[in-house]
SEMAR-749959 format. One record per residue (C-alpha): z, x, y; residue number from 1; residue in one letter. Coordinates in steps of 0.05 Angstrom, whole numbers, padded with zeros to 5 digits, m for minus. Each point is the difference from the previous one (the first is absolute). Layout:
BEGIN
r pz = Z&px = X&py = Y&k = NUM&r = A
...
//
This chain:
BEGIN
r pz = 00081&px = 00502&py = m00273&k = 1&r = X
r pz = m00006&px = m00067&py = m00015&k = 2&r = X
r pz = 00045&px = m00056&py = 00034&k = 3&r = X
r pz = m00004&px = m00076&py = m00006&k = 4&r = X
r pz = 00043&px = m00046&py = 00041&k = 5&r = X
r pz = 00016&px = m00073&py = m00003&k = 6&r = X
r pz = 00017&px = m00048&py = 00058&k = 7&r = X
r pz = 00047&px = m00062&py = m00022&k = 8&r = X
r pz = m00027&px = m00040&py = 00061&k = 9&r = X
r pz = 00023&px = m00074&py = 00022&k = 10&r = X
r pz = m00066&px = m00028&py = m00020&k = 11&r = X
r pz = m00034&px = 00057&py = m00046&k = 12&r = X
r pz = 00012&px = 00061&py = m00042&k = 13&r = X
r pz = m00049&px = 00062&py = 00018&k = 14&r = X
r pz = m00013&px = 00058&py = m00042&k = 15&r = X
r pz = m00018&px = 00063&py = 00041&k = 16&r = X
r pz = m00033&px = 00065&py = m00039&k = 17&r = X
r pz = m00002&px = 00055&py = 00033&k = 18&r = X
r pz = m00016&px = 00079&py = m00016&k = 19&r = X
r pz = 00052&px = 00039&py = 00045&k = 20&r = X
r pz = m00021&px = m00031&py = 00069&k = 21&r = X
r pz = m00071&px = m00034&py = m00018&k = 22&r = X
r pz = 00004&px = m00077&py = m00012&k = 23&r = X
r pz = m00036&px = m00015&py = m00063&k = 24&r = X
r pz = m00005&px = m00075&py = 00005&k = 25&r = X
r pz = 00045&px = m00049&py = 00012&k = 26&r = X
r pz = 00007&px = m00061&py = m00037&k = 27&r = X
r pz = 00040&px = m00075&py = 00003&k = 28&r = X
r pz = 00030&px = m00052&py = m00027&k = 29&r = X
r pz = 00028&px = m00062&py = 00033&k = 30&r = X
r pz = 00065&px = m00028&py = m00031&k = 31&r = X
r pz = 00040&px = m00039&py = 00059&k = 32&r = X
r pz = 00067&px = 00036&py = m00010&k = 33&r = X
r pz = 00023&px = m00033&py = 00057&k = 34&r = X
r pz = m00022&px = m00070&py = m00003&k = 35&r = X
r pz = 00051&px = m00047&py = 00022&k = 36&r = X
r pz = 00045&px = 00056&py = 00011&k = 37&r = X
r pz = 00022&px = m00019&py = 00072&k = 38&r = X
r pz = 00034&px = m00063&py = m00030&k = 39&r = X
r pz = 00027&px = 00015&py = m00074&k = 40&r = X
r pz = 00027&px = 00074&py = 00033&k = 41&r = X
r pz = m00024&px = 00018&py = m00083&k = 42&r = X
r pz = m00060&px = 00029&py = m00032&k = 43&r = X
r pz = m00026&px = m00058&py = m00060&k = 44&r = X
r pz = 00001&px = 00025&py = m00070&k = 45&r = X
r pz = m00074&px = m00019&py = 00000&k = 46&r = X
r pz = m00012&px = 00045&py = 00058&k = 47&r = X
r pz = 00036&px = 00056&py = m00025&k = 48&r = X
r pz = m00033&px = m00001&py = m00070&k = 49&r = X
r pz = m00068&px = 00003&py = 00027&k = 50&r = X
r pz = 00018&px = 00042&py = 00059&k = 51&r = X
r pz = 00032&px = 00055&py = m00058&k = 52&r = X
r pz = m00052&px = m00020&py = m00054&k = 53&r = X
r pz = m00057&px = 00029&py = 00066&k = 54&r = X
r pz = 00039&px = 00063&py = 00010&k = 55&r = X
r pz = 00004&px = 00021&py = m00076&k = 56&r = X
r pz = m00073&px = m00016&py = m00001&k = 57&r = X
r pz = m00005&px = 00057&py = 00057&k = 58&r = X
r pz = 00043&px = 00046&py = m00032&k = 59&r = X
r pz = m00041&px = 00000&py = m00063&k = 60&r = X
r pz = m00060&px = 00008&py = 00029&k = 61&r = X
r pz = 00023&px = 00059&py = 00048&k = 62&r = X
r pz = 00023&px = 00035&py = m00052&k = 63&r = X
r pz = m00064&px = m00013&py = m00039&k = 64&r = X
r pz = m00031&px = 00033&py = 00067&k = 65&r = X
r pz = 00044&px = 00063&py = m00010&k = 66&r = X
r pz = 00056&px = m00010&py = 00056&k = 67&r = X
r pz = 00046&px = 00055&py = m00013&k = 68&r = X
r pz = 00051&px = m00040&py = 00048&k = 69&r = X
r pz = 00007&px = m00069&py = 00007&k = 70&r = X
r pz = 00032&px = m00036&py = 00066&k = 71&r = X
r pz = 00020&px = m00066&py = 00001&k = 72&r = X
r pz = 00026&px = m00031&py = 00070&k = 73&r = X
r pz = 00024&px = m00067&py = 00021&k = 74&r = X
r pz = 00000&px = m00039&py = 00058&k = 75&r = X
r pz = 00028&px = m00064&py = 00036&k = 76&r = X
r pz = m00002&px = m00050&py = m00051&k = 77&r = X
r pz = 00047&px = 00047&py = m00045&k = 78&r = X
r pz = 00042&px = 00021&py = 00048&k = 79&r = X
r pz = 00018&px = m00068&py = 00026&k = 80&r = X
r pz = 00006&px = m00036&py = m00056&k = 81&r = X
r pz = 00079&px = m00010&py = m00026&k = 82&r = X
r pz = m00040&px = 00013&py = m00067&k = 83&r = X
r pz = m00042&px = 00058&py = 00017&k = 84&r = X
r pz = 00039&px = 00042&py = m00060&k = 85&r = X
r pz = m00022&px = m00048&py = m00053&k = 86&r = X
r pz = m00071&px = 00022&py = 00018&k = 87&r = X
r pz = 00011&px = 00074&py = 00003&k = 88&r = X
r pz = 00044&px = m00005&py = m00060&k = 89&r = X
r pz = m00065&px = m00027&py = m00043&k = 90&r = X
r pz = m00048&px = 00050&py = 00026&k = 91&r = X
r pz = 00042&px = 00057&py = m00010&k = 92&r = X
r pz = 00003&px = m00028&py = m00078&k = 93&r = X
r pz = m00072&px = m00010&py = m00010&k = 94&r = X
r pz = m00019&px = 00058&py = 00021&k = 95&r = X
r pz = 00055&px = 00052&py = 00012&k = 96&r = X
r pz = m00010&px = 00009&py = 00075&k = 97&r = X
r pz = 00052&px = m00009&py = 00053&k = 98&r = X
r pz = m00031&px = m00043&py = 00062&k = 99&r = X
r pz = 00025&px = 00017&py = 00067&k = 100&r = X
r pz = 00014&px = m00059&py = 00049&k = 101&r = X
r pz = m00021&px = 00033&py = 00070&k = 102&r = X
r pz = 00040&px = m00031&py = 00058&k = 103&r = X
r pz = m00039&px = m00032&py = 00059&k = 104&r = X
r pz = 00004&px = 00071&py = 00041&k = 105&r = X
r pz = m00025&px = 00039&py = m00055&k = 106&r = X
r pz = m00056&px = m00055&py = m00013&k = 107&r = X
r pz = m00025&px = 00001&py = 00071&k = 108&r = X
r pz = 00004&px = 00085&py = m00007&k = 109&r = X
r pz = m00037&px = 00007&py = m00066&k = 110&r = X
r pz = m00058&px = m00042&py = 00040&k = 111&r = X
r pz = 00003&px = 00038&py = 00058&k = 112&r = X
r pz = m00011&px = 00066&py = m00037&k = 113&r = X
r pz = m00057&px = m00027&py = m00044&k = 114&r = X
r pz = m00033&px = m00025&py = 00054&k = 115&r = X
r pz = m00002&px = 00046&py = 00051&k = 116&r = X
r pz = 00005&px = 00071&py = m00035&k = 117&r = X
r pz = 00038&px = 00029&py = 00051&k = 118&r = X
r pz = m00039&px = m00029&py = 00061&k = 119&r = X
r pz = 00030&px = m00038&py = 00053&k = 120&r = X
r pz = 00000&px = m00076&py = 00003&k = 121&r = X
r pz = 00031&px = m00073&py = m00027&k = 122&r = X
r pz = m00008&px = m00030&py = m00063&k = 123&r = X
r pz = 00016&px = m00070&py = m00017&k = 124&r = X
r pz = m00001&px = m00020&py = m00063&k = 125&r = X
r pz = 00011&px = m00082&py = m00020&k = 126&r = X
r pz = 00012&px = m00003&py = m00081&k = 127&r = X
r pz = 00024&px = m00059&py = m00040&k = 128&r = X
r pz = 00090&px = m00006&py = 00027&k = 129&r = X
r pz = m00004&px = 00052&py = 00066&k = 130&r = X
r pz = m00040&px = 00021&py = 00050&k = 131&r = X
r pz = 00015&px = 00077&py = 00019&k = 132&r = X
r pz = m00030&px = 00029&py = 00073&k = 133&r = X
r pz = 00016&px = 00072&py = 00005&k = 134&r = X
r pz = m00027&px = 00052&py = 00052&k = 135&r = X
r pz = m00008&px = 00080&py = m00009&k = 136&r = X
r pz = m00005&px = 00048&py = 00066&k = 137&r = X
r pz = 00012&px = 00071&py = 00011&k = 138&r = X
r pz = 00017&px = 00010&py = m00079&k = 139&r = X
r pz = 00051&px = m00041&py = 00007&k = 140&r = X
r pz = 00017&px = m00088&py = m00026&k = 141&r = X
r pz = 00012&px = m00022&py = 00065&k = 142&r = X
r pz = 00009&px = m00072&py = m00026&k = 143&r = X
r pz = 00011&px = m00043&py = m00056&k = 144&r = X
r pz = 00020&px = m00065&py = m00022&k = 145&r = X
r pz = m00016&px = m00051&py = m00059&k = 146&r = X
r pz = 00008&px = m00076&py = 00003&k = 147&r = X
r pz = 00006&px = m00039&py = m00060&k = 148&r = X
r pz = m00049&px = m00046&py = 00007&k = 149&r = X
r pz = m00070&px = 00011&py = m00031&k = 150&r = X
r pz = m00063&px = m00038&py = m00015&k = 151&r = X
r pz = 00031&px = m00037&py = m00057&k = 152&r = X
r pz = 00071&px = m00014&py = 00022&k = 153&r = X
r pz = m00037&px = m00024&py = 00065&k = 154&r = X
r pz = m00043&px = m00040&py = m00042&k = 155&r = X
r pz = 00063&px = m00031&py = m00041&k = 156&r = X
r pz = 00039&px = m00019&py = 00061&k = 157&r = X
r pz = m00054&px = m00034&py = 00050&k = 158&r = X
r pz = m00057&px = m00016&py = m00053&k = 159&r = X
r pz = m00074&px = m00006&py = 00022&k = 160&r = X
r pz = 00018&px = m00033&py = 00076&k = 161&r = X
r pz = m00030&px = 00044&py = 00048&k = 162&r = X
r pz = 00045&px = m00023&py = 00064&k = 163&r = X
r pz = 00063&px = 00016&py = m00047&k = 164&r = X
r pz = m00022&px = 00070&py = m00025&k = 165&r = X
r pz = m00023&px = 00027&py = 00066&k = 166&r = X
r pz = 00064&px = m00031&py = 00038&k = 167&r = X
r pz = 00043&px = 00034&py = m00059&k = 168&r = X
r pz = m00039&px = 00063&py = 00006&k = 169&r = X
r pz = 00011&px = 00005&py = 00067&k = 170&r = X
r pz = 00081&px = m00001&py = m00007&k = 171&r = X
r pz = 00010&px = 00046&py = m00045&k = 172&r = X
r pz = m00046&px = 00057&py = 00027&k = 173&r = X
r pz = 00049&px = 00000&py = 00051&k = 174&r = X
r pz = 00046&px = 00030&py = m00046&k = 175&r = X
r pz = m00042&px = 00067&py = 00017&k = 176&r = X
r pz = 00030&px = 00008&py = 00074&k = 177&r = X
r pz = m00044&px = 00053&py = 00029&k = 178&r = X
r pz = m00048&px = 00037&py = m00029&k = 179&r = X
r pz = m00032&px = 00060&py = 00029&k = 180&r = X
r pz = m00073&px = 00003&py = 00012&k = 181&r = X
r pz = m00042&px = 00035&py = m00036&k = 182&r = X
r pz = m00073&px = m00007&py = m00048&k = 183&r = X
r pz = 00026&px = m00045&py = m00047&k = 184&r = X
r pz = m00035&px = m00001&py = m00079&k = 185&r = X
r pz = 00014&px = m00057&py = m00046&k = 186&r = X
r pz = 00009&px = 00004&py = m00080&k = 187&r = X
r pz = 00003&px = m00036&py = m00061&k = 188&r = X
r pz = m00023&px = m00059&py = m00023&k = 189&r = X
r pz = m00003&px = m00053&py = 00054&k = 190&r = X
r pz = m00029&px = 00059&py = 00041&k = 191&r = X
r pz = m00053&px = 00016&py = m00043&k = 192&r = X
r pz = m00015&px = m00079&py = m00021&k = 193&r = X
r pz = m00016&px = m00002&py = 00075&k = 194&r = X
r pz = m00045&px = 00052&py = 00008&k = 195&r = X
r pz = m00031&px = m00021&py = m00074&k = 196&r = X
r pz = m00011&px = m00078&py = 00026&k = 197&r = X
r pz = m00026&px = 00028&py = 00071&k = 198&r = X
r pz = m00056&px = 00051&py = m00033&k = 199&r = X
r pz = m00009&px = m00070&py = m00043&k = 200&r = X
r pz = m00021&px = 00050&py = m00063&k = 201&r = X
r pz = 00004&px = m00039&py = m00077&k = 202&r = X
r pz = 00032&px = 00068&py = m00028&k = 203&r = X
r pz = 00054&px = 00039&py = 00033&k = 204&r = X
r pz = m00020&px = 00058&py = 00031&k = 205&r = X
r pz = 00045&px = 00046&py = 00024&k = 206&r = X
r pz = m00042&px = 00052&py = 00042&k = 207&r = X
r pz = m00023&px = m00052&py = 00044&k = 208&r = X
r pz = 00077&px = m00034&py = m00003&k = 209&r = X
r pz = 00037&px = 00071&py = 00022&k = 210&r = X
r pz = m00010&px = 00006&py = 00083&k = 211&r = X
r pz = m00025&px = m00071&py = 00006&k = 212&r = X
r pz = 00021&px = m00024&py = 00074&k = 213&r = X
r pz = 00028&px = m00065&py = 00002&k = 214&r = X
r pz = 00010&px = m00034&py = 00065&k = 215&r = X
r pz = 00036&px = m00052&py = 00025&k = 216&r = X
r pz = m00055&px = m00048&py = 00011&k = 217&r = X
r pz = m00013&px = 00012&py = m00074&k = 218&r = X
r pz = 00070&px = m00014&py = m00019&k = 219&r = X
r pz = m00001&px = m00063&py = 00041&k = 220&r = X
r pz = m00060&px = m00029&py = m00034&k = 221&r = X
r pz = 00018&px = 00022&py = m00074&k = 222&r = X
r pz = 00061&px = m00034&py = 00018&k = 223&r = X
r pz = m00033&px = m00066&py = 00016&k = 224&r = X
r pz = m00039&px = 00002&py = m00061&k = 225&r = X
r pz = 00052&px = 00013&py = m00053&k = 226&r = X
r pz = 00049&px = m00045&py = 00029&k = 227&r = X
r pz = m00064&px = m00056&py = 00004&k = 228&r = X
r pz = m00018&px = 00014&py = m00072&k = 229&r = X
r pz = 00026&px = m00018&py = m00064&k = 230&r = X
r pz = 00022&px = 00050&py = m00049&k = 231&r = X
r pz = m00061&px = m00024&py = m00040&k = 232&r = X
r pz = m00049&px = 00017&py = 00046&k = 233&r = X
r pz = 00040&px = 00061&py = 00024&k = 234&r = X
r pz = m00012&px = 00021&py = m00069&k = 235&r = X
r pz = m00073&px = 00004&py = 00015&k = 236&r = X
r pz = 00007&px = 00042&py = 00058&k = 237&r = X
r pz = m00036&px = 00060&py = m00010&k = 238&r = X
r pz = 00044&px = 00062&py = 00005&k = 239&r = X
r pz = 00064&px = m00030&py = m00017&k = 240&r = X
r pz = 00023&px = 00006&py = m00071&k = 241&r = X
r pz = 00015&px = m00076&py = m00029&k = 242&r = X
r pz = 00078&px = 00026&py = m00018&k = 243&r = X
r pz = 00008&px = m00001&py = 00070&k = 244&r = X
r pz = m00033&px = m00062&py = 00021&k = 245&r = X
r pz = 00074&px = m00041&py = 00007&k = 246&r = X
r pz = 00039&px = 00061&py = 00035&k = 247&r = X
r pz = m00055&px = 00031&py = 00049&k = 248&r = X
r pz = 00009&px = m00053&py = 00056&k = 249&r = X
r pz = 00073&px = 00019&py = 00001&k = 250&r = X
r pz = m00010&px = 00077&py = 00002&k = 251&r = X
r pz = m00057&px = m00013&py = 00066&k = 252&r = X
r pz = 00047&px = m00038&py = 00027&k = 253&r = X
r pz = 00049&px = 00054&py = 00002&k = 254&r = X
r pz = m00051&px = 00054&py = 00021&k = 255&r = X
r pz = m00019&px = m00049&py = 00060&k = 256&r = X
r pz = 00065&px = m00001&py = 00020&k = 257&r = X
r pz = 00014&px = 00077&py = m00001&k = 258&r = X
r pz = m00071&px = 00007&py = 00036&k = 259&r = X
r pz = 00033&px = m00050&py = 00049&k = 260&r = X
r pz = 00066&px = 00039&py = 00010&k = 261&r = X
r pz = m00032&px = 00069&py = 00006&k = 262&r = X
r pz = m00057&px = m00028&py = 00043&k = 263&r = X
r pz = m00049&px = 00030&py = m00043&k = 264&r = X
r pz = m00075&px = 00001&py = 00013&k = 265&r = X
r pz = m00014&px = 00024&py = m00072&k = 266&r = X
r pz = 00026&px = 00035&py = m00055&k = 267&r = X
r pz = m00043&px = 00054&py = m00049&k = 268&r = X
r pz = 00009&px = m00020&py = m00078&k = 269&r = X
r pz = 00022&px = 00063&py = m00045&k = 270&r = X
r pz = m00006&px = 00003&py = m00072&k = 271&r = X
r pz = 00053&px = 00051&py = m00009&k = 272&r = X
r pz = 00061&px = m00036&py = m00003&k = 273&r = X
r pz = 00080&px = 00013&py = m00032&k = 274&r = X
r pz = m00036&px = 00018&py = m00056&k = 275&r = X
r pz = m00024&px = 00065&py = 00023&k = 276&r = X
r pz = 00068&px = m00001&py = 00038&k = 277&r = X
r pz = 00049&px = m00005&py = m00054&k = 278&r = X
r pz = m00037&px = 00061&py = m00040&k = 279&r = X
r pz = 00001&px = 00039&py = 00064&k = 280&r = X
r pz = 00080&px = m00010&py = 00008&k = 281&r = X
r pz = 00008&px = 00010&py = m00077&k = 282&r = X
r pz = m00029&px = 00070&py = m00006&k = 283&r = X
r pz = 00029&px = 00017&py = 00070&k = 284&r = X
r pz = m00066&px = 00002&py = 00041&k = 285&r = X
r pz = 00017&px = m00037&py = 00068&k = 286&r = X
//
């Protein structure tokens, strides 16, 4: 059977299709729900047209695909907005399907299953409004939590100052307490804009992308160059889409930061994500 599912991200929407529990392909589109989000507290009309004008794009072509079941799943910049509903309320009349706003709990869960299948380990996943770190032991979620603070609403509040990000960073991984130790995998798109701008490829590939190792010397230095560049010339980085060019600093940052706090060596890049994780939890296979 034939499922598609669609991410309402901070930064992007993503279209999953997927035959029962083979990925098809994945595809994107970057929208900036969340821009300016940490100071207005609201979602701009502009934002939410485009944002819902993506999605109903998606939805037509899954179903020209043959989904027999569509999902569609949102995240921080929904849920935190006072007007999240207005949002929902317009997708659900475009085209007839009810979006669910995961909480920051279920966010970090739907990554841990899609990325590790069952297996033990961490996952940390830095989107566009919250960062999620969530570790799975003994077939049990041993830990979770979700901070709302994500490459963009980083970006909005310190700007393109290095000395600002990384001190800001810094505080508000704290917020995590103790985590336990364990293999940790990182997902979505600042994850994967790492691995893309480290393998330094023109066009996105994502079997060299899923298990790339990143290590903290490579964080360091990708930090110094975004933060030294201008979003012009990050533009022309190759590896990193150009969508991303203002925001990326600000999710690195946070990454650094979490690397930092954990006192991670390196982390392992996954392509399976909350994608596969949100169809797993839909049709009950955990």
């Amino acid at each position: 059977m034939r499922f598609a599912v669609i991410d309402v991200g901070s930064n992007s929407v993503r279209l999953m299709l997927s035959d029962d529990d083979k990925t098809i392909y994945k595809k994107i589109a970057v929208t900036k729900l969340a821009q300016n989000l940490i100071k207005e507290q609201v979602l701009s009309k502009e934002a939410i047209l485009r944002t819902a004008s993506a999605v109903s794009f998606f939805v037509s072509e899954a179903k020209e695909q043959k989904a027999k079941t569509i999902y569609i799943f949102a995240t921080a910049a929904v849920r935190n907005a006072r007007n999240g509903c207005e949002f929902t309320s317009l997708v659900k009349q475009t085209t007839g399907i009810d979006v669910e706003v995961v909480s920051g709990d279920v966010e970090a869960k739907i990554g841990l299953i899609g990325a590790l299948n069952g297996e033990d380990g961490g996952v940390i996943d830095v989107g566009g409004a919250s960062s999620e770190i969530g570790v799975f032991k003994a077939e049990n979620i041993i830990y979770t939590h979700s901070l709302k603070w994500g490459a963009v609403t980083l970006t909005d509040q310190c700007g393109q100052n290095k000395k600002i990000a990384l001190s800001h960073a810094r505080s508000i991984v704290n917020d995590y307490g103790q985590v336990p130790n364990s293999n940790f995998y990182a997902v979505g798109g600042t994850a994967t804009s790492i691995a893309s701008m480290l393998i330094g490829s023109k066009v996105y590939q994502p079997e060299l992308v899923n298990g790339y190792v990143v290590s903290k010397q490579m964080i360091d230095r990708l930090v110094d160059k975004l933060y030294s560049s201008t979003i012009e010339e990050r533009k022309r980085i190759n590896g990193l889409m150009p969508e991303r060019a203002e925001i990326i600093a600000g999710g690195v940052a946070i990454i650094w930061a979490i690397m930092e706090k954990l006192n991670l060596d390196s982390f392992k890049v996954s392509e399976r994500d909350n994608l596969e994780g949100y169809l797993s939890l839909k049709r009950g296979k955990l």
